[in-house]
Backbone as ProteinMPNN parsed JSONL, in Angstrom:
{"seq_chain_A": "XXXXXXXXXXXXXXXXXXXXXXXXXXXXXXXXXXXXXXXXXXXXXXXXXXXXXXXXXXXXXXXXXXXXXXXXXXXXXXXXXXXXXXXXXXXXXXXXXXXXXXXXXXXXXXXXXXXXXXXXXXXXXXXXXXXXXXXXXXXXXXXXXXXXXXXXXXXXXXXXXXXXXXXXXXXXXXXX", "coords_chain_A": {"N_chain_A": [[4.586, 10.524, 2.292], [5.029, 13.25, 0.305], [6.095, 16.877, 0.312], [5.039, 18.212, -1.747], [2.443, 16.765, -2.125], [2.18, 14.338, -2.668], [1.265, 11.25, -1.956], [2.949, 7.675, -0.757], [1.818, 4.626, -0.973], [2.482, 1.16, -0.027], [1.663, -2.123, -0.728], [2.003, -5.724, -0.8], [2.63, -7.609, -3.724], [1.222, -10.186, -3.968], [2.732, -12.559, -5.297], [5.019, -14.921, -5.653], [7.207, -14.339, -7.357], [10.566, -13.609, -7.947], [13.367, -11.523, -8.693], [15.828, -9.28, -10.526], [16.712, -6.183, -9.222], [15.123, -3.033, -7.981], [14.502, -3.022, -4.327], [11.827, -2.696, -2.596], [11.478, -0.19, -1.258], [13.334, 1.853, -1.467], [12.645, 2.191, -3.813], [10.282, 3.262, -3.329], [11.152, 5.601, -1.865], [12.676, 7.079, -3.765], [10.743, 7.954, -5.43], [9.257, 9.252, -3.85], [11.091, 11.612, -3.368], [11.924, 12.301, -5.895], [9.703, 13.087, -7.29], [6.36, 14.886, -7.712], [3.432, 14.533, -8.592], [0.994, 12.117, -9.128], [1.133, 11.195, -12.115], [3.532, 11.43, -12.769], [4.763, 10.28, -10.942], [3.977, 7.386, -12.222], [5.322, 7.622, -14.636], [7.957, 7.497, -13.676], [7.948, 5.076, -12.825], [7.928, 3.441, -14.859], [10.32, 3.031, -16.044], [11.935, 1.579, -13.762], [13.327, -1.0, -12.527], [11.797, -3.61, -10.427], [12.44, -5.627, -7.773], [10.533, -7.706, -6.529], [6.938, -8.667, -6.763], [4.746, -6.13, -5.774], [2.117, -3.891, -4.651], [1.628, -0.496, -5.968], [0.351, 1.983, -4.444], [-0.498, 5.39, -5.443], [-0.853, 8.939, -5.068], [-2.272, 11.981, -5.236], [-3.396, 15.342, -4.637], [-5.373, 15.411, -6.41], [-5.536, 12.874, -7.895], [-5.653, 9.28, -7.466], [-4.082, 6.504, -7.557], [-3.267, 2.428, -8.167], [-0.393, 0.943, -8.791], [0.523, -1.799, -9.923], [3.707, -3.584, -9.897], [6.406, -5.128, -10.365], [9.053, -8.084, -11.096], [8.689, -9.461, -13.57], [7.234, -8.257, -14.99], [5.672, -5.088, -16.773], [5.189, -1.759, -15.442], [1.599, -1.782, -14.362], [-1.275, 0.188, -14.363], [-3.843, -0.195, -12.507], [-7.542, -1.298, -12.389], [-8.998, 0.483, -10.249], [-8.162, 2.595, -7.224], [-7.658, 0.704, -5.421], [-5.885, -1.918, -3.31], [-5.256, -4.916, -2.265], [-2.905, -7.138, -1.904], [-2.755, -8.678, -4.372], [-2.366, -9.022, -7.221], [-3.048, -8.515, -11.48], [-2.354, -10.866, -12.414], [-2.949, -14.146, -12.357], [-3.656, -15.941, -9.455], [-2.734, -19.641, -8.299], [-5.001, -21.548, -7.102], [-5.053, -22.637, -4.471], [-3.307, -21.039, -3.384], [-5.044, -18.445, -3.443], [-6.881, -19.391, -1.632], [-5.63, -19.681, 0.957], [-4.389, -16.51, 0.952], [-6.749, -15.154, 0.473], [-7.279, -13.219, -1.516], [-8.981, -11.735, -3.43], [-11.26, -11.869, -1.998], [-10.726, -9.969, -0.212], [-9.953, -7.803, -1.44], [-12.328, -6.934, -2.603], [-13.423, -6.665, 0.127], [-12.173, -4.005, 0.318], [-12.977, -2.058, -1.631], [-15.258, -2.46, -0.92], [-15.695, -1.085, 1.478], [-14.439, 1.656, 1.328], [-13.784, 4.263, 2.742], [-14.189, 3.977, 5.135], [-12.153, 3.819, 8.228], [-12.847, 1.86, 10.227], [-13.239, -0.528, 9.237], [-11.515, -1.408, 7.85], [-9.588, -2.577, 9.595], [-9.893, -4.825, 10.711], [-10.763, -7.99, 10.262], [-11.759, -9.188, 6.859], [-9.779, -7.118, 6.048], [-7.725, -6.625, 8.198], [-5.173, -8.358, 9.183], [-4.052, -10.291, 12.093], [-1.945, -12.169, 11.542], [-1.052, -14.586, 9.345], [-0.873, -18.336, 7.857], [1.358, -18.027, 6.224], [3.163, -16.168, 7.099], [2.369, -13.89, 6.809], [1.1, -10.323, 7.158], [-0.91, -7.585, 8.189], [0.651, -4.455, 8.978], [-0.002, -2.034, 9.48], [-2.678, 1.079, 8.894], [-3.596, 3.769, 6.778], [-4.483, 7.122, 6.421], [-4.005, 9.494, 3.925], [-3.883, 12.852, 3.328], [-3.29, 14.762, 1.367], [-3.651, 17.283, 0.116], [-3.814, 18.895, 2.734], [-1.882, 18.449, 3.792], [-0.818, 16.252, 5.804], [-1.324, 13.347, 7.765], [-3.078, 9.883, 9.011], [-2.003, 7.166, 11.1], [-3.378, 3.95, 11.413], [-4.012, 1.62, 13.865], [-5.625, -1.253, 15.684], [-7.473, -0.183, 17.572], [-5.873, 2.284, 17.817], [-4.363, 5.112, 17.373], [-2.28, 7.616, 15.202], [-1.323, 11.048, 14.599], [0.148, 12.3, 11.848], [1.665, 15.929, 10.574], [2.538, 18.064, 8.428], [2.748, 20.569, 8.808], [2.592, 20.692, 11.794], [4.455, 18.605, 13.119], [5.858, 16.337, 15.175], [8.182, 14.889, 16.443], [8.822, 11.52, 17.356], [7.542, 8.15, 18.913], [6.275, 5.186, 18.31], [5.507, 2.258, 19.936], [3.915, -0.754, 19.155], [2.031, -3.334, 19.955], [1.939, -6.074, 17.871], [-1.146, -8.006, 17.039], [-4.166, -10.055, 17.558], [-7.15, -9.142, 15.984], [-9.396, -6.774, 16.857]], "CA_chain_A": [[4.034, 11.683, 1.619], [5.997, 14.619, -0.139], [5.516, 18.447, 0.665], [4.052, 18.641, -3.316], [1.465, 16.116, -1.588], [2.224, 12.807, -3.441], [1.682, 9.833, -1.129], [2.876, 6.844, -1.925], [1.929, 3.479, -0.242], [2.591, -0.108, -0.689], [1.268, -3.502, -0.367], [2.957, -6.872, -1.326], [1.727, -8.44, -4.592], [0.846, -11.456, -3.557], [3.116, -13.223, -5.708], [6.511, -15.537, -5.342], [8.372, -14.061, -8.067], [11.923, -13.023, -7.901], [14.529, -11.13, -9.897], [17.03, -8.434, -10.378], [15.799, -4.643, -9.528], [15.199, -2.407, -6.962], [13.612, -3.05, -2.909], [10.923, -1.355, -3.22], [11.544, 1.124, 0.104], [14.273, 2.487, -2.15], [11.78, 2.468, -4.975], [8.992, 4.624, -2.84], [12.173, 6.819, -1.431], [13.182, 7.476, -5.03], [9.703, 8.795, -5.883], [8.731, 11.0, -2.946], [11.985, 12.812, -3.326], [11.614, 13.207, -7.039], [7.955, 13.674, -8.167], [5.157, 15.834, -7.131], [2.235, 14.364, -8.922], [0.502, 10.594, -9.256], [1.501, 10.933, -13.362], [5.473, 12.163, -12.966], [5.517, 8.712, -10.37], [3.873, 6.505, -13.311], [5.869, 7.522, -15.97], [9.077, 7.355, -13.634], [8.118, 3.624, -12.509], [8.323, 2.64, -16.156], [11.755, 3.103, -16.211], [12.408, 1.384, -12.482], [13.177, -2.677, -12.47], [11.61, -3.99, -9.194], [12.523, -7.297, -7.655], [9.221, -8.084, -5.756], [5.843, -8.743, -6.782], [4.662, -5.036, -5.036], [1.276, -2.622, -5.546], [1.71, 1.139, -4.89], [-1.044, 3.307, -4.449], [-0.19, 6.885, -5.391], [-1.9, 9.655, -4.251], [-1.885, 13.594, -4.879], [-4.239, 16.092, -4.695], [-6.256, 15.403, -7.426], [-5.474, 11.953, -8.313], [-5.096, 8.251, -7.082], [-4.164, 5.286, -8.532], [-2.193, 2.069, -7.652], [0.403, 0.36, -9.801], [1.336, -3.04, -10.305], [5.066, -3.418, -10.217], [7.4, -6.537, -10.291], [10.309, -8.363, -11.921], [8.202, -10.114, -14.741], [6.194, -7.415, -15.39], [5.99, -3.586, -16.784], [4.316, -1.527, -14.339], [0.337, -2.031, -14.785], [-2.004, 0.914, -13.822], [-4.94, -1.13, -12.185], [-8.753, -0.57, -12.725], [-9.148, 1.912, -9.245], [-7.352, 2.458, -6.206], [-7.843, -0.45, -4.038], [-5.14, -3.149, -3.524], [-5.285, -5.792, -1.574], [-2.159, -8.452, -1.961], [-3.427, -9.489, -5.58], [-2.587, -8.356, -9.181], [-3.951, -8.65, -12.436], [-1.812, -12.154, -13.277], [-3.715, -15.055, -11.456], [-2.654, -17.296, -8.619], [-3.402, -20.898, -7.864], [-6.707, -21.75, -6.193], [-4.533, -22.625, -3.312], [-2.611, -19.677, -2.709], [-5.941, -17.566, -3.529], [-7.626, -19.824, -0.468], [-4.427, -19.178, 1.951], [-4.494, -15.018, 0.972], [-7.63, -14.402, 0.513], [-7.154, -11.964, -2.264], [-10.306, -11.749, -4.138], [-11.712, -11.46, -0.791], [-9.92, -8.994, 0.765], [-9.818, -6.732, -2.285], [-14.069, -6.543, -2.446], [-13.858, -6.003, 1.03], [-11.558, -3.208, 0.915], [-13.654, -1.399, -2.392], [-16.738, -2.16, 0.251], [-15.449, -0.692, 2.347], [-14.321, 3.071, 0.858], [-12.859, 5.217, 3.552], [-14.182, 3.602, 6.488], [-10.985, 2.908, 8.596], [-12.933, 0.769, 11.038], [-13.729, -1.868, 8.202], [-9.966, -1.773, 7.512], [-9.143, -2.766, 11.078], [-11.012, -5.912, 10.878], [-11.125, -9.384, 9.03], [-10.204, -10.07, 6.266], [-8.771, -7.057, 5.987], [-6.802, -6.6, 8.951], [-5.267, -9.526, 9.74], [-2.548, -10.308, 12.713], [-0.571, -13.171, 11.153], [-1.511, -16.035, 8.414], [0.212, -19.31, 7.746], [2.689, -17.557, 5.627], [3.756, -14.921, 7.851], [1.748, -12.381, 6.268], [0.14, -10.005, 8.36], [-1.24, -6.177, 8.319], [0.748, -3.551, 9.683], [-1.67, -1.005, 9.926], [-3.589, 1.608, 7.758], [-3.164, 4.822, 7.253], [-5.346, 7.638, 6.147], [-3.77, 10.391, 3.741], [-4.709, 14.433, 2.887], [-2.268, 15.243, 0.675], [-4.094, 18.511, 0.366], [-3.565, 18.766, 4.135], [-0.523, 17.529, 4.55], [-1.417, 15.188, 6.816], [-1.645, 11.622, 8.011], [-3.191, 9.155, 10.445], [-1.559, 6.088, 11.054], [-4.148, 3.069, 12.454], [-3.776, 0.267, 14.505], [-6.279, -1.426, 16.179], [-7.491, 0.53, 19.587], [-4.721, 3.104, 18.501], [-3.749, 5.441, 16.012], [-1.161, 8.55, 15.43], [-1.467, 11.737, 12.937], [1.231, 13.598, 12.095], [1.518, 16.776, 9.511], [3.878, 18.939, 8.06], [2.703, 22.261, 9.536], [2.49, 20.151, 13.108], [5.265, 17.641, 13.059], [5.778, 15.879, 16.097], [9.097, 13.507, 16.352], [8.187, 10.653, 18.59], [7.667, 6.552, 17.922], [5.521, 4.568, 18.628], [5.556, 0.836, 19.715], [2.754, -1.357, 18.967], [1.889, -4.762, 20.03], [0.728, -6.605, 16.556], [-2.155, -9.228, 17.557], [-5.161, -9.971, 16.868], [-7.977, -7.974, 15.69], [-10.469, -6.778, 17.932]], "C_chain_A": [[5.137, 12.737, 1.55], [5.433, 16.128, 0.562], [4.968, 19.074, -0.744], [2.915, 17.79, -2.852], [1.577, 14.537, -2.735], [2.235, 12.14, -2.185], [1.764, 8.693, -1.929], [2.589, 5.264, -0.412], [1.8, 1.894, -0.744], [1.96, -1.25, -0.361], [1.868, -4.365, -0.873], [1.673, -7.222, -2.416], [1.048, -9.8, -4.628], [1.418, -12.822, -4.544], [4.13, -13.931, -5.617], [6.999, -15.07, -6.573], [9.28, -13.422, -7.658], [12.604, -12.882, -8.916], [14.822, -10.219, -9.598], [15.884, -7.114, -10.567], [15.816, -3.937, -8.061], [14.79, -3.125, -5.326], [12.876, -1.736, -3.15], [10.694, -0.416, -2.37], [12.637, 1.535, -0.647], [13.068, 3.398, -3.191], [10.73, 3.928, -4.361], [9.705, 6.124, -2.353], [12.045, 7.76, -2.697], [11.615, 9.028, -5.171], [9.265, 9.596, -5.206], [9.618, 11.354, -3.021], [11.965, 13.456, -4.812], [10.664, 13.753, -8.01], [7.283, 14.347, -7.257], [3.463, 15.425, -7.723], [2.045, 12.36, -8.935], [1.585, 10.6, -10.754], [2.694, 11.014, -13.16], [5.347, 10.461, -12.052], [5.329, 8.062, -11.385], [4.833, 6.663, -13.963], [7.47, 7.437, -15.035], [9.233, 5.471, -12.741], [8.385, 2.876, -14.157], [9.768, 2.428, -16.384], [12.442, 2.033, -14.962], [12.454, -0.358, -12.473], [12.983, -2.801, -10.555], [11.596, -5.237, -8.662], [11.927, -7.857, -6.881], [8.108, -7.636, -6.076], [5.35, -6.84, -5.548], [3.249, -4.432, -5.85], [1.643, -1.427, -4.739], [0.475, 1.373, -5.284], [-0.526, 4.629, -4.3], [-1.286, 7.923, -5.428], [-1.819, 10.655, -4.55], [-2.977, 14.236, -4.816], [-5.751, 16.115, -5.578], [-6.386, 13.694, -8.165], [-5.082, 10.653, -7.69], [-5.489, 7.186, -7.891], [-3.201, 4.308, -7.727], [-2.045, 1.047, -9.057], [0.661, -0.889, -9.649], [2.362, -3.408, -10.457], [5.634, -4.747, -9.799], [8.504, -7.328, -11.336], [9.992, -8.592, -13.225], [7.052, -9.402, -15.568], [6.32, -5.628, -15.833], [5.34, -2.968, -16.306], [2.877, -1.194, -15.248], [-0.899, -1.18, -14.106], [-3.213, -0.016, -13.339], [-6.214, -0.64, -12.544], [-9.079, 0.712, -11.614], [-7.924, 1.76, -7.711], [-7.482, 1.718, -5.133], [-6.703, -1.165, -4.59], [-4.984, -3.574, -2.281], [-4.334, -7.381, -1.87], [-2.469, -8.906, -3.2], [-3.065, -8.24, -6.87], [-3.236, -8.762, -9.76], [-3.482, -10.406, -12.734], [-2.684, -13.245, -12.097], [-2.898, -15.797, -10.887], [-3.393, -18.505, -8.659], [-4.335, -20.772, -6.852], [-5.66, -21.895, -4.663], [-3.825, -21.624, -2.408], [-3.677, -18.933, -2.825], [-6.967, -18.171, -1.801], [-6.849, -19.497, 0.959], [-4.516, -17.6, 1.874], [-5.768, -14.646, 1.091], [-7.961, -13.728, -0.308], [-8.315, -11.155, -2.693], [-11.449, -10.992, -2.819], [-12.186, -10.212, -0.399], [-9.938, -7.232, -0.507], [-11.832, -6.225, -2.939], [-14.629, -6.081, -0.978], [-13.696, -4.175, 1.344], [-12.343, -1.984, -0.243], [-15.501, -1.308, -1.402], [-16.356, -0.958, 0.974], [-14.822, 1.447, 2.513], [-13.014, 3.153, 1.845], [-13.137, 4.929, 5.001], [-12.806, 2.662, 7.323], [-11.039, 1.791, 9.158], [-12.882, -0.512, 10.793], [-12.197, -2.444, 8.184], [-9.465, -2.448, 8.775], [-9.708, -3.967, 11.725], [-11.025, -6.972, 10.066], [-12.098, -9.305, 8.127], [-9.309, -8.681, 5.984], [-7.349, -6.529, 6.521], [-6.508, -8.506, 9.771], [-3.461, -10.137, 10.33], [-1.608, -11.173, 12.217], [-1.457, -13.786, 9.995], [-0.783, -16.984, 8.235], [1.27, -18.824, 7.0], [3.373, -16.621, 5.694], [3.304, -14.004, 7.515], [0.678, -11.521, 7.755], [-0.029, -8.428, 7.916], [-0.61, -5.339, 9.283], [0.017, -2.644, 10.602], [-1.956, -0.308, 8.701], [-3.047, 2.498, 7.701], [-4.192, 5.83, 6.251], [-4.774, 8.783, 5.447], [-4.404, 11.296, 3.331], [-3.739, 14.802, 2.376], [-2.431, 16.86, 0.71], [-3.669, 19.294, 1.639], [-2.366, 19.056, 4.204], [-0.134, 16.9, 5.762], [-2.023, 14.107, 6.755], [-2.102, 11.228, 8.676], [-2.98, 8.095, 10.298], [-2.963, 5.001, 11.743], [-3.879, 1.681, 12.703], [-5.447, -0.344, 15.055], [-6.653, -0.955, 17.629], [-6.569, 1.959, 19.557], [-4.595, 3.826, 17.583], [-2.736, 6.965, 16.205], [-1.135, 9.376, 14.383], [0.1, 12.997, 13.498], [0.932, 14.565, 10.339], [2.627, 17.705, 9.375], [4.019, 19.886, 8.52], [2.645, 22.017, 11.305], [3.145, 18.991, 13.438], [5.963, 17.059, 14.029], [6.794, 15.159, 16.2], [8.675, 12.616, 17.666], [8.635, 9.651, 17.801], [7.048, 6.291, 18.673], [5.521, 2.915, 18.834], [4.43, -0.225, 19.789], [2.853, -3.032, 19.07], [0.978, -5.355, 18.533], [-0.201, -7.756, 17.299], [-3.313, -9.442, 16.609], [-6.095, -9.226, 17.107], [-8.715, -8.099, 16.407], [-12.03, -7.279, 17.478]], "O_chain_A": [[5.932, 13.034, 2.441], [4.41, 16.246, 1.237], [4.541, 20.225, -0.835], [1.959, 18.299, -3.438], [0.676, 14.053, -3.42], [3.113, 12.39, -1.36], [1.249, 8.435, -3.017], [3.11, 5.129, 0.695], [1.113, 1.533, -1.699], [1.649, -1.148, 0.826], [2.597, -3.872, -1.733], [0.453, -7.19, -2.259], [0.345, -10.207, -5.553], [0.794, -13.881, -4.602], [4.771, -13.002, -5.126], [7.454, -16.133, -6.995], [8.98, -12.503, -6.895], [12.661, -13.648, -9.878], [14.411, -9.811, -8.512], [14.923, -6.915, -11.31], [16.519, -4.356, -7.142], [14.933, -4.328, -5.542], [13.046, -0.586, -3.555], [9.718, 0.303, -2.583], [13.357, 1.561, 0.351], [12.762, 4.586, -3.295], [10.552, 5.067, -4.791], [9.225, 7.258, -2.38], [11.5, 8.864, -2.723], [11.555, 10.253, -5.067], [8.842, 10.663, -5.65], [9.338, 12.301, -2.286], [11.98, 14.665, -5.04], [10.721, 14.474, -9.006], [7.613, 14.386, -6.072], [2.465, 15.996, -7.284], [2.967, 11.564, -8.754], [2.707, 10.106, -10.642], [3.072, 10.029, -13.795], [5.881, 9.502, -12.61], [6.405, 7.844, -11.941], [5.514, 5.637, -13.984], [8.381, 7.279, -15.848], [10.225, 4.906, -12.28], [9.025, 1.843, -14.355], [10.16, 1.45, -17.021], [13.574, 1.643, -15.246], [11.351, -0.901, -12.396], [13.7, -2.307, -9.684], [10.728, -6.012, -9.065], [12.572, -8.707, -6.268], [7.874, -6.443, -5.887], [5.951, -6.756, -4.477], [3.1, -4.403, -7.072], [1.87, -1.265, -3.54], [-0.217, 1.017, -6.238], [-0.136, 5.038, -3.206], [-2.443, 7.704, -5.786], [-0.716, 10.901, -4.063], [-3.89, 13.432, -5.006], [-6.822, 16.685, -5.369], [-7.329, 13.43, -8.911], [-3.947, 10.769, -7.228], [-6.486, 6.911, -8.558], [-2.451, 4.757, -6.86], [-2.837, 0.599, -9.886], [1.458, -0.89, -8.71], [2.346, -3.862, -11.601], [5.178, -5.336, -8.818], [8.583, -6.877, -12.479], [10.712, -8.128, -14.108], [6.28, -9.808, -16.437], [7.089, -4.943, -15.158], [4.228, -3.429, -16.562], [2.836, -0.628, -16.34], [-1.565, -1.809, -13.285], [-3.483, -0.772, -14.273], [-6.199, 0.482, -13.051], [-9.381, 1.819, -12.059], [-7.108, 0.877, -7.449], [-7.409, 2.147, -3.981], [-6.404, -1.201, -5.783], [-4.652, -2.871, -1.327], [-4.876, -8.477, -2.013], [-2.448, -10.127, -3.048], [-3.428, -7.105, -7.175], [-4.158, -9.425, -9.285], [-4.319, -11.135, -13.266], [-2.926, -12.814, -10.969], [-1.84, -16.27, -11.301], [-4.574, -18.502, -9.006], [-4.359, -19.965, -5.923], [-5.755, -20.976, -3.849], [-3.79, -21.469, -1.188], [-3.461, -18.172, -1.881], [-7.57, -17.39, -1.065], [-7.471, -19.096, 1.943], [-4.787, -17.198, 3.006], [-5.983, -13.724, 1.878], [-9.123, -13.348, -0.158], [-8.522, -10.008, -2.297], [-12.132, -9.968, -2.818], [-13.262, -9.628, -0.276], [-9.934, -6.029, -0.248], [-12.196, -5.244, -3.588], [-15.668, -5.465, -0.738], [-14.373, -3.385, 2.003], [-12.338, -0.856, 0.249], [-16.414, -0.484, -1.332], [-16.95, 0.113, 0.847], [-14.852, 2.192, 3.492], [-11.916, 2.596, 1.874], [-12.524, 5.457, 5.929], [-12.5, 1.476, 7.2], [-10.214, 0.881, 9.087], [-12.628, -1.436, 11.566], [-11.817, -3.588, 8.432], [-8.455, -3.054, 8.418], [-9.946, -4.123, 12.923], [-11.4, -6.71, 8.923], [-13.274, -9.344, 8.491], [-8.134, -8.898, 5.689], [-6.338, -6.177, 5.913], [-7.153, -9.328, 10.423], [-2.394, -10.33, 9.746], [-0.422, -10.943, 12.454], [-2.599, -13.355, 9.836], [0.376, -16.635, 8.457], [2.32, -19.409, 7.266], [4.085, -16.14, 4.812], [3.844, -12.977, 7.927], [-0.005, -11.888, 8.711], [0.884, -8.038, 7.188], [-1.101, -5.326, 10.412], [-0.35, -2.551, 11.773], [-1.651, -0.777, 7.605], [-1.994, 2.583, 8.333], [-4.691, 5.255, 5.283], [-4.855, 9.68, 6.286], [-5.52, 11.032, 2.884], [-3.039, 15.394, 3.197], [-1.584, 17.608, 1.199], [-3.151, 20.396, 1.462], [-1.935, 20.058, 4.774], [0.811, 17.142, 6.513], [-2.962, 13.79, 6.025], [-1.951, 11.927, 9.678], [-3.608, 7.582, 9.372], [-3.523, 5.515, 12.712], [-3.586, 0.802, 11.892], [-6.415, 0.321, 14.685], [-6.121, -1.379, 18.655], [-6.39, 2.673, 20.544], [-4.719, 3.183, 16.541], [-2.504, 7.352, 17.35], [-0.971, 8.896, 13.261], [0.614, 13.71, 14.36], [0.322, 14.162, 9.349], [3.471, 17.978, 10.229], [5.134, 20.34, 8.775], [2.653, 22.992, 12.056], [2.472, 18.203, 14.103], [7.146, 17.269, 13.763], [6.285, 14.069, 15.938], [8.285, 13.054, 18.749], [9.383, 9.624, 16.824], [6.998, 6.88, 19.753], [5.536, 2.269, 17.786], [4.128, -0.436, 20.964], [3.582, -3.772, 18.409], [-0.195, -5.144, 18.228], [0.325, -8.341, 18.246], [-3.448, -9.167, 15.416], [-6.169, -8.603, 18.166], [-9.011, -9.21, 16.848], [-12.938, -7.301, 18.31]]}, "name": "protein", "num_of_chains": 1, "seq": "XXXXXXXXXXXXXXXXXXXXXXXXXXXXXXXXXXXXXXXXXXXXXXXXXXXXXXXXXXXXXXXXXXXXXXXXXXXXXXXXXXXXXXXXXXXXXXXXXXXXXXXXXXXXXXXXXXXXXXXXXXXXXXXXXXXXXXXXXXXXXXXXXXXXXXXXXXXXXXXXXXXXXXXXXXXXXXXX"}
């Protein structure tokens, strides 16, 4: 999150494509240092080649949305702000049975703003056969300016007007 209140957060697309373009922790750098609104990020991802399947979810005061971004693709505003590992382009039944996607992305529109839901199968989830796994969550107020990070059993808020340097080390596992 910026001090104009843009957050920006990511999830993997759930796809194997590769090609020439940014990492997209450059990509999210880029945009909290040079936008202030959801629209100023859109219109400056159009311009941005990204070389991983990736969704953002952008965030400001008044607006959220998440994007669709990847090598084979021009970035794709989605229908609302949920993403869950899955774009608009379809995967094989097999990789959709291994992720979950479909799943995981009705759980997580179930599910609103409740973090606890988030913190919980399917869609917290400590590992999968393909190394995938859930960090954690995180809860922004752009308005605020303020965050809460969540883990399972644990979580950590920091804010701009109360800014705390620390770290935190977290055992990943499984969900409670």
């Amino acid at each position: 999150m910026n001090d104009a209140g843009l957050a920006v957060s990511l999830t993997w697309g759930g796809r194997s494509v590769y090609g020439r373009g940014f990492a997209i922790l450059i990509v999210v750098r880029y945009l909290l240092e040079t936008c202030d609104t959801v629209d100023e990020a859109v219109g400056r991802l159009r311009s941005l080649p990204v070389a991983v399947p990736q969704n953002l979810t952008l965030v400001d005061p008044t607006k959220a949305v998440t994007v669709f971004v990847g090598p084979d693709m021009s970035p794709m505003v989605a229908p609302d702000a949920c993403a869950a590992n899955h774009q608009h382009l379809p995967v094989t039944d097999e990789r959709e049975r291994a992720l979950r996607t479909q799943e995981r992305l009705c759980a997580i529109r179930a599910a609103g703003a409740d973090v606890a839901a988030m913190l919980k199968p399917p869609l917290y989830r400590s590992v999968d056969e393909q190394g995938s796994r859930t960090l954690h969550t995180a809860r922004y107020r752009p308005v605020e300016g303020r965050v809460t990070y969540y883990w399972p059993g644990e979580s950590w808020q920091q804010s701009f007007s109360d800014f705390t340097p620390e770290s935190r080390t977290v055992t990943l596992g499984r969900a409670d």
